[in-house]
N, C-alpha and C positions, 0 to 999 in steps of 0.2 A: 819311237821308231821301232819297228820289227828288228830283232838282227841281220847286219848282213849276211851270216848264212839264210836266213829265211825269206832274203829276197829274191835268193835266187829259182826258189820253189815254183814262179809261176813260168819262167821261159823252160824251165824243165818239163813240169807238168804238160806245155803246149808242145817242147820239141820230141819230149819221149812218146806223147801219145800220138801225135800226126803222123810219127816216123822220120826216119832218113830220105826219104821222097821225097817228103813237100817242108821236111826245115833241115838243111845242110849241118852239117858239126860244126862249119864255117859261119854259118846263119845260129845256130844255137850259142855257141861261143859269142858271138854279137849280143845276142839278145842277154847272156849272163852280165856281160858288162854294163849293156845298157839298165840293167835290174839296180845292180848295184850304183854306179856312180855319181845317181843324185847324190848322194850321202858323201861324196868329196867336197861338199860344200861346208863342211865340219872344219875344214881346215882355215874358213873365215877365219875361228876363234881365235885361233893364231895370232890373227891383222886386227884383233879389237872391235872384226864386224859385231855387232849384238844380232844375237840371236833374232829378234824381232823386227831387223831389219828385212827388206827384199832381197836384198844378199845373203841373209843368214841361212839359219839351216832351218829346211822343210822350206825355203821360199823359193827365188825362180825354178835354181834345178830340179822342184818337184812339181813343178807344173805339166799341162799336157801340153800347152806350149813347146817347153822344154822336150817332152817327147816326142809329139812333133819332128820337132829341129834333129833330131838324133834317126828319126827314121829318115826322112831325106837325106841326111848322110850317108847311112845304109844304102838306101837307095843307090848315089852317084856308087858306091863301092859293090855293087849287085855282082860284078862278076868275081871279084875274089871273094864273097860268098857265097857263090855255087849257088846262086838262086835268080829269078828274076826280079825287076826294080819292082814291083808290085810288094810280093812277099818279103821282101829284105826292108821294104816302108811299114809293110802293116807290123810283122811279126815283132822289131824293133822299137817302133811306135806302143805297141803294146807293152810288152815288157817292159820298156822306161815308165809307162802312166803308171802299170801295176808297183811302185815303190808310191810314188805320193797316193795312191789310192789306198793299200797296204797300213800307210804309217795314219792315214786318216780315220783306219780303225782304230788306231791306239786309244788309252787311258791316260795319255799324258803329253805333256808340252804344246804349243800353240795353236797347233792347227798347219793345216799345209795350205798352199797356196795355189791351190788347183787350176784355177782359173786365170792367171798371171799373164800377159799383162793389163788384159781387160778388167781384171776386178783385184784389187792387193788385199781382199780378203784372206783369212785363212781357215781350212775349214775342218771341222770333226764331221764323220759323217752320227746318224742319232743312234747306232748300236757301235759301241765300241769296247770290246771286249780281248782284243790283244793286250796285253800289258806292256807297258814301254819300257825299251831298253835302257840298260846307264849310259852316255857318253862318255867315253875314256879308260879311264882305269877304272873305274863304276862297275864297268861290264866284265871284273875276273871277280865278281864276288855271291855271296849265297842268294841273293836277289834273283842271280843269272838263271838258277835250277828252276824256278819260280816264271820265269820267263820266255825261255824253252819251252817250259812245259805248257803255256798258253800259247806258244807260235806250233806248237805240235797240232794240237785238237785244232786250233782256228788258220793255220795256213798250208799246214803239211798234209794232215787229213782230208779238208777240201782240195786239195792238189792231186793228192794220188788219188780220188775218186775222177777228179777231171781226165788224169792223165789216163786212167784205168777206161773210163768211156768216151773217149777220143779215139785209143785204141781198137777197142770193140767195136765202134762204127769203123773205123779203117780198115779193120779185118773184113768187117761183114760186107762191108763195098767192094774188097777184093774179090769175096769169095761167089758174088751176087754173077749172075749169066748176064 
């Protein structure tokens, strides 16, 4: 998996570049948590889920299922995100898929479960060039600098080009007669 700070890269990318108009602080704040909290599923290991189960980790909670289910939530909660049910489903929706799509770039571990509960497949997409994080205490060691620095060039870079030309068309629609 990416780190969790680097998942949180694509509801930024999406909320700094559309702006404060069309995704709320209250809507971006959603969409950060929604980024991250597949990866509470880490806490199976705890309960002796195995990894390779449907409950383990990269299975339901990374599906777009799962995403899904998180944007309808959003959704009933639309007005205390200062947005309508529409945007508070897609923007949410997205952000939850972008961690199982995110971690299907990786070079390491099972595979994610994208498709769940239609198919218990797990999936790598065929370029996968992120390098995967350590789970646990893994992740305060020199692997880490190693690791960052492939979530830099492959999630952070494509992000702030996103966020960068997102931007630039919402200026230029402003400024258009």
């Amino acid at each position: 998996m990416p780190t969790i700070i680097s998942h949180i890269a694509v509801p930024l990318a999406l909320g700094f570049g559309l702006g404060r108009r069309k995704i709320s602080e209250h809507l971006l704040c959603a969409g950060v948590v929604a980024s991250v909290i597949p990866d509470t599923d880490v806490i199976g290991f705890k309960f002796g889920i195995d990894y390779a189960s449907q409950f383990g980790h990269r299975g339901i909670s990374h599906s777009i299922f799962f995403a899904v289910i998180l944007g309808l939530l959003a959704a009933m909660a639309h007005r205390k995100l200062d947005c309508s049910r529409l945007a508070a489903f897609v923007f949410v929706s997205l952000c939850a898929a972008s961690h199982g799509l995110l971690d299907a770039l990786t070079d390491g571990g099972l595979g994610v479960a994208l498709f769940w509960p239609m198919d218990r497949t797990r999936y790598f997409f065929p370029w996968h060039e992120i390098e995967v994080s350590a789970i646990g205490r893994g992740f305060f060691s020199i692997h880490s600098l190693s690791v960052l620095a492939s979530e830099f060039i492959w999630i952070w870079c494509p992000a702030a080009l996103l966020c960068s030309i997102l931007f630039l068309f919402n200026r230029q629609r402003k400024t258009s007669p």
